[in-house]
C-alpha positions in Angstrom: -31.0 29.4 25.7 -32.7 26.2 25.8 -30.4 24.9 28.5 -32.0 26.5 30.5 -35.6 25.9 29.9 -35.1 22.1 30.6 -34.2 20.4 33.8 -32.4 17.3 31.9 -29.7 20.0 30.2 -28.4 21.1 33.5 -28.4 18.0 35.2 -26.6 16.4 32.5 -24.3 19.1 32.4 -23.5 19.6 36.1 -22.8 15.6 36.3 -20.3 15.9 33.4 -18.2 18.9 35.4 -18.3 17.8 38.6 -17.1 14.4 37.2 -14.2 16.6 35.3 -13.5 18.5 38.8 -13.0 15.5 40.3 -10.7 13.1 37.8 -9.2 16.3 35.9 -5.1 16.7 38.2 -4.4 20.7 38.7 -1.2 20.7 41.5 1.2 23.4 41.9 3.4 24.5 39.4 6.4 27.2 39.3 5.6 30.7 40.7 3.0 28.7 42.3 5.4 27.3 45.1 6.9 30.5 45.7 3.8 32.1 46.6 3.4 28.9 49.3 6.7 30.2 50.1 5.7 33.6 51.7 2.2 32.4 53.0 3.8 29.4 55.1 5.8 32.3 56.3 2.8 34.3 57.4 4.0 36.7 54.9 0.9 36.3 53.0 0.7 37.1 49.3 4.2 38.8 48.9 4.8 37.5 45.8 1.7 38.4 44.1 1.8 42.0 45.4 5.1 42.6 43.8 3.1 43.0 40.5 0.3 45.0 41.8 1.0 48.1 39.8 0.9 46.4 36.8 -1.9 44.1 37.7 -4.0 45.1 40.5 -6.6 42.8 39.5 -5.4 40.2 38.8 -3.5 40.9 42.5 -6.9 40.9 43.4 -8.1 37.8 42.5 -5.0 36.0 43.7 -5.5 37.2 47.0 -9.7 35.7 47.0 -8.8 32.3 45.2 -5.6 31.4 46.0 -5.7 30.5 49.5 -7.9 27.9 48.5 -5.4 26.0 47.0 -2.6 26.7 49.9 -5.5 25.0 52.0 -5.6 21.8 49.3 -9.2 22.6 48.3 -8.1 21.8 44.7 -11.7 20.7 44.4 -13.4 23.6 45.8 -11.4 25.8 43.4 -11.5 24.0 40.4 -15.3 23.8 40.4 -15.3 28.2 41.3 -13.0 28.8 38.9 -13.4 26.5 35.7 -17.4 27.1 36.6 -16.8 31.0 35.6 -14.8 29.7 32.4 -18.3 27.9 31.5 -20.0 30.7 32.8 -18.7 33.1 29.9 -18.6 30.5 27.6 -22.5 30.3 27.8 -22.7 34.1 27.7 -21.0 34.3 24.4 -23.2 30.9 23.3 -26.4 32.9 24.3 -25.1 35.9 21.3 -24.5 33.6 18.8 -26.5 30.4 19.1 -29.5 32.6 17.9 -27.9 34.7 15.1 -25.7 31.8 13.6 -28.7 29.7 13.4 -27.5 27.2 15.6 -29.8 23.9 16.7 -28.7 21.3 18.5 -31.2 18.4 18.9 -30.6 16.8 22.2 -30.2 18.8 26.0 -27.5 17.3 26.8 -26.0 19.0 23.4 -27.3 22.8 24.6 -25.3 21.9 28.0 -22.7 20.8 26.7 -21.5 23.3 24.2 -20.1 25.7 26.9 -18.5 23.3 28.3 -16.3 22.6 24.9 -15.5 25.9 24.1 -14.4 27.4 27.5 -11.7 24.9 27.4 -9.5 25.9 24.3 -6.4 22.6 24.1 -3.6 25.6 24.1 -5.1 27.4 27.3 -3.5 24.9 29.9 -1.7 27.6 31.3 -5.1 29.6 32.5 -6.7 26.5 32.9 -4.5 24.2 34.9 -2.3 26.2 36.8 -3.7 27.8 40.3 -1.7 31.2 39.8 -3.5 32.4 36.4 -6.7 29.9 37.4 -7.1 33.1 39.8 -7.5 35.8 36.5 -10.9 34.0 35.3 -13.0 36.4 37.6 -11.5 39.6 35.2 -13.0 37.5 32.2 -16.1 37.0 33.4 -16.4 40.8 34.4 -15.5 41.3 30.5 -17.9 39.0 29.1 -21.0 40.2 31.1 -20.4 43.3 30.3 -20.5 42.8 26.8 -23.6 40.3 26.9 -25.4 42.6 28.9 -24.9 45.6 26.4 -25.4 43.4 23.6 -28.8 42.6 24.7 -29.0 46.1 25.6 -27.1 48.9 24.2 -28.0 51.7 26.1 -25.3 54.2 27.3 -25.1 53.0 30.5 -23.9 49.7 29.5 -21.3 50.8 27.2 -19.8 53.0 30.0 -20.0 49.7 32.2 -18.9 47.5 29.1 -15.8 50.1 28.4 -14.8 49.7 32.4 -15.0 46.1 32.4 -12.0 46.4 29.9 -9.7 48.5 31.6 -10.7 46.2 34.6 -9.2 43.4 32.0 -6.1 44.9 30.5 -5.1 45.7 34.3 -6.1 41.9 34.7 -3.6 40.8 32.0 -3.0 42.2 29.0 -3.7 39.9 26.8 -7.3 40.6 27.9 -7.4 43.6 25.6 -6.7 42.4 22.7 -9.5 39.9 23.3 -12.3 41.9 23.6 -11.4 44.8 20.7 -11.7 41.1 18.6 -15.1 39.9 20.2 -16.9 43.6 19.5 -15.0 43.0 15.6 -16.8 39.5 15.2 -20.0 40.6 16.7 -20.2 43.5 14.5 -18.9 42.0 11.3 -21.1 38.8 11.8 -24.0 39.8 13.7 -25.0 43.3 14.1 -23.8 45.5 11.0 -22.6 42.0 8.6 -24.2 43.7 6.0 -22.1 46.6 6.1 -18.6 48.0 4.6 -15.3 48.2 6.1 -16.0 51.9 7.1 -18.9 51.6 9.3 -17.3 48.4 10.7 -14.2 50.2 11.4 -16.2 53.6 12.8 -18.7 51.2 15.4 -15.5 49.3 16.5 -13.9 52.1 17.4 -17.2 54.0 19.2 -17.4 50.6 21.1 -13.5 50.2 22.3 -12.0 53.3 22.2 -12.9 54.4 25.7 -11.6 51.6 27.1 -8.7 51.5 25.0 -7.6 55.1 25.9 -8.4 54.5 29.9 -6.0 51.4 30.0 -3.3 53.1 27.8 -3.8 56.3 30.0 -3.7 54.5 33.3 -0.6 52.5 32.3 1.2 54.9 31.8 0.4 56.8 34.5 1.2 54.2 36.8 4.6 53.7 34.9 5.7 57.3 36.2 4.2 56.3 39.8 5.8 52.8 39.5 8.3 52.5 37.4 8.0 48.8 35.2 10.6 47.4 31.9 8.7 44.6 30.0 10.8 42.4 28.6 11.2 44.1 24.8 13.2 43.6 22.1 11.9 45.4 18.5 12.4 43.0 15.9 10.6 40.7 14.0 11.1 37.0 15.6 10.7 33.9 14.0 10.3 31.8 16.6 7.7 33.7 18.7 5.8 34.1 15.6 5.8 29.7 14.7 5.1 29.4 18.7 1.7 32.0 18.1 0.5 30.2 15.2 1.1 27.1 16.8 -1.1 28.3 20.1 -3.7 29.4 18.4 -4.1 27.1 14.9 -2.5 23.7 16.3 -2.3 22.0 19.6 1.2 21.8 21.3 1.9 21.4 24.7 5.4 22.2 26.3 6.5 23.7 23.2 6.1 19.8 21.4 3.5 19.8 18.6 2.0 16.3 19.0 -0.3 14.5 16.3 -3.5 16.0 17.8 -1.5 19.6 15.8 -1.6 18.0 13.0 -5.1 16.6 13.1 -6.7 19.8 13.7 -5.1 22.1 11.8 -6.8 19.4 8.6 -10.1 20.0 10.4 -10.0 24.1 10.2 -8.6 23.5 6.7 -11.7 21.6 5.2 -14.0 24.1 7.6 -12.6 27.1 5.9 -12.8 25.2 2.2 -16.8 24.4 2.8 -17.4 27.5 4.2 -16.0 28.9 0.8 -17.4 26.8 -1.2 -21.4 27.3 0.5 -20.5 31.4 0.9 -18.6 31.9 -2.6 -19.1 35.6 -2.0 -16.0 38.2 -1.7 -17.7 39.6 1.3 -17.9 36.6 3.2 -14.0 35.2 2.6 -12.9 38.9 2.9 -14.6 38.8 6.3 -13.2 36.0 7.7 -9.9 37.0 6.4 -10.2 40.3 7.8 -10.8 38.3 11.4 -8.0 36.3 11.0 -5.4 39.2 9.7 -6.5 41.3 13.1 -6.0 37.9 15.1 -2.4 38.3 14.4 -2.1 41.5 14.1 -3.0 41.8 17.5 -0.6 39.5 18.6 2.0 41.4 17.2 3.1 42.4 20.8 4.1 38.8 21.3 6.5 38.0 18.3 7.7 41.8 17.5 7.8 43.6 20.7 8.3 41.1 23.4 11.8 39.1 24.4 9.6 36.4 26.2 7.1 34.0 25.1 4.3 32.9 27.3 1.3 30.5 26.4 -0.7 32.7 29.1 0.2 35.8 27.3 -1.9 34.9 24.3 -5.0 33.2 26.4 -7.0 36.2 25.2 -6.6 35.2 21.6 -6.7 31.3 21.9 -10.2 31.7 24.1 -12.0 34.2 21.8 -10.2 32.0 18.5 -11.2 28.3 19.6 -15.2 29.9 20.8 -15.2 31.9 17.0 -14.2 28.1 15.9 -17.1 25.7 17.6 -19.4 28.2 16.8 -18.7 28.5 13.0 -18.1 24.7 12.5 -21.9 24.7 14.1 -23.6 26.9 11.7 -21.9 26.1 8.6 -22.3 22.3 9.0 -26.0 22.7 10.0 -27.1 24.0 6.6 -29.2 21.4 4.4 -26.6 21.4 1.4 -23.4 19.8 3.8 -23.0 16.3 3.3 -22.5 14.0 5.7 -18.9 13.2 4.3 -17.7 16.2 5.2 -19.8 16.5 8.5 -17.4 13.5 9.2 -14.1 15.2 7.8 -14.6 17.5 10.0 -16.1 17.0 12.8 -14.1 13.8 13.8 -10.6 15.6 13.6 -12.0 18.4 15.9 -13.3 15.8 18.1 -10.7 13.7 18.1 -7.8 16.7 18.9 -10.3 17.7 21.7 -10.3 14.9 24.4 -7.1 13.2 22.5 -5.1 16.7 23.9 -6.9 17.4 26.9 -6.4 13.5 27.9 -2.4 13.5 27.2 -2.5 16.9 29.2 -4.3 15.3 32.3 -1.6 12.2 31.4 1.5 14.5 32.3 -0.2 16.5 35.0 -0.8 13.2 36.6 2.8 12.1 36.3 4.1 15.1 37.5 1.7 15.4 40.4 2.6 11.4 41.1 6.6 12.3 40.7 5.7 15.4 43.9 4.5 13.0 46.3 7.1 10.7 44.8 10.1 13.3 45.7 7.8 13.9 49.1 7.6 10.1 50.6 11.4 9.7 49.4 12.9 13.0 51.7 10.3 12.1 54.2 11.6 8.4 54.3 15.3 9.7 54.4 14.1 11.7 57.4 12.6 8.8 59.4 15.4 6.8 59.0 18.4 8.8 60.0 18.9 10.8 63.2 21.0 13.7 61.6 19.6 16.5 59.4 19.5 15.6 55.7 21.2 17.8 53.4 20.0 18.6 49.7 21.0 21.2 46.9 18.1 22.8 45.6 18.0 21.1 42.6 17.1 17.7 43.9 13.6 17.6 42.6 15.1 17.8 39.5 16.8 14.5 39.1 13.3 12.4 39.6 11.7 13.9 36.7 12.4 12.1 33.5 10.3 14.6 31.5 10.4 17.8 30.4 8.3 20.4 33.1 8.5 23.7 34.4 8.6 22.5 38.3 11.3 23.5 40.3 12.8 26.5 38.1 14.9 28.2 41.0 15.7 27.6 44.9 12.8 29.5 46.2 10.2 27.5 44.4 11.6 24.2 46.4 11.6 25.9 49.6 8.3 27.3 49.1 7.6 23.0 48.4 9.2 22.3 51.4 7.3 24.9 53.6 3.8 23.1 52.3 4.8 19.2 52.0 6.3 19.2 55.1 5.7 19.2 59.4 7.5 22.1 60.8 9.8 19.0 62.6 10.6 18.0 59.2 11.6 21.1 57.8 14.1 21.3 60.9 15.7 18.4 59.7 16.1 19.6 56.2 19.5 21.6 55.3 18.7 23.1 51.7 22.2 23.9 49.8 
């Protein structure tokens, strides 16, 4: 890719992210304070081991990456981990940049580009949270793989591509999913878009199956070893299904679909109505039906299997979704016949949702970061100025946040806060109820 044949592209690039590391808030959230909980102990990473059968990798990871955050490197980690986001990002740029025709004019464009679409609005989860920030070194794993047998498909790198997906479903989950619909696009777009449904289906299949059938095969074998329920309920459930289409089509955050929803779900709508109208052709709408049918399809899991909903559960599908997206908006509006009014239509909605979301996000991560060290100077105050130990229920931290957040959720998460705000003096003085 041309980024890298210029020095201006990097530099331009590497200015913008370590500008984002810097101002961007990521502070702890949830499980994360129970995991501060057993390493203040010396306990280590308890919490993290207790899903090891399920997710060894991801265990893995959490074990490399997360001490940086106990140690308040937010920085340092921020810039390893949302680096490998942008890292695969330009991988999957490098497949389809060429294929799809793309051209942007400027450097600062080709560095850029990964940088948009490795950060999908819905992902906050993977994104802004330190305990699933950890899983990003599966994905990249996932993603070389299949770059490198894309630009080579020898049988070496399909046996190396095929382990890099079990290494993924035992990652997450979600993971899967992901890649079975990356090897779909490239083949129905790139390599075999000339073909019919059979020979799309049988090179799918050739490509995934291996994997598939280890990860299956493993899992369950480690079910009789280790013994794990997911939380299932058959049925078809409305409300998992509105909160899918909502993570992957719209932009929501904290279950509240804002204007930025709204805004882009218009901008897909006129992409998919010039895209029609420039490709009349059965194939071409079949095929990008087709994509979005298996889309949900494969999230079936999440609104007819599962009893839980999760935004990180479906981080496989808004990542590969929101890449398909940038990508397609580039090569269909680069063709002579698009007008500039609809360049416009569409492009400033997408825009617009894209640092209009990401900003309110940063917004509330900065209040609830602010309220922390709020709750944190008040106890500490109460401790300076009284001589006897200061008792507090475990809800406390509750009562100063005035919006709706997932801090807090149960009594080990505030002692795990209390083992990593405060002096072991302090924590003497503190009688949790």
């Amino acid at each position: 890719m041309k980024i890298l044949k210029d020095y201006r592209g990097p530099i331009a690039f590497f200015a913008v992210f370590l500008v984002f590391c810097l101002v961007f808030p990521v502070h702890f959230l949830a499980d994360d304070f129970e995991h501060l909980y057993f390493y203040h102990r010396g306990i280590g990473p308890q919490k993290i081991l207790f899903w090891v059968h399920r997710n060894p990798f991801h265990s893995l990871w959490h074990i490399v990456f997360f001490p940086l955050f106990v140690k308040n490197w937010f920085f340092l980690g921020k810039f390893i981990l949302w680096g490998l986001f942008i890292l695969c990002a330009y991988w999957i740029c490098d497949l389809y940049i060429k294929d799809f025709r793309i051209k942007v004019k400027t450097h600062f464009g080709y560095a850029f580009l990964p940088f948009v679409m490795a950060f999908p609005m819905n992902n906050y989860e993977w994104h802004y949270w330190p305990t699933c920030m950890t899983m990003v070194p599966s994905l990249i794993i996932i993603v070389f793989a299949f770059h490198r047998w894309a630009k080579n498909p020898t049988t070496l790198n399909w046996l190396i591509k095929n382990i890099a997906y079990v290494v993924g479903f035992f990652t997450f989950e979600t993971l899967l999913p992901m890649v079975v619909l990356w090897e779909v696009a490239h083949c129905v777009y790139i390599t075999h878009k000339e073909s019919n449904l059979f020979t799309h289906t049988t090179h799918v299949l050739k490509q995934t199956l291996l994997g598939i059938g280890l990860s299956f095969f493993l899992k369950w074998l480690s079910n009789i070893i280790w013994p794990y329920g997911y939380a299932a309920k058959f049925g078809f459930k409305w409300h998992l299904f509105t909160q899918f289409l909502y993570a992957i089509f719209s932009a929501d955050y904290y279950k509240h679909i804002y204007a930025t929803g709204s805004v882009i779900v218009l901008a897909q709508v006129l992409f998919l109505i010039l895209r029609f109208k420039q490709n009349g052709s059965k194939k071409t709408i079949s095929t990008d039906i087709l994509i979005l049918f298996l889309m949900v399809l494969s999230g079936v899991f999440y609104f007819v299997i599962m009893d839980y909903s999760s935004r990180r559960a479906l981080a496989g599908h808004m990542y590969f979704y929101w890449c398909l997206l940038v990508l397609g908006v580039l090569h269909t509006l680069k063709k002579v016949e698009t007008t500039k009014k609809w360049k416009i239509a569409i492009l400033t909605p997408l825009i617009f949702s894209f640092f209009w979301h990401h900003a309110y996000v940063a917004r509330f991560k900065s209040y609830e970061k602010k309220t922390i060290e709020e709750i944190t100077a008040d106890v500490k105050s109460k401790i300076k100025n009284s001589d006897k130990p200061i008792e507090l229920h475990w809800t406390f931290p509750k009562r100063y946040f005035h919006k709706r957040n997932w801090n807090f959720v149960d009594r080990p998460q505030v002692q795990g806060y209390i083992f990593h705000y405060f002096t072991k003096q302090e924590q003497e003085r503190i009688i949790l109820k």
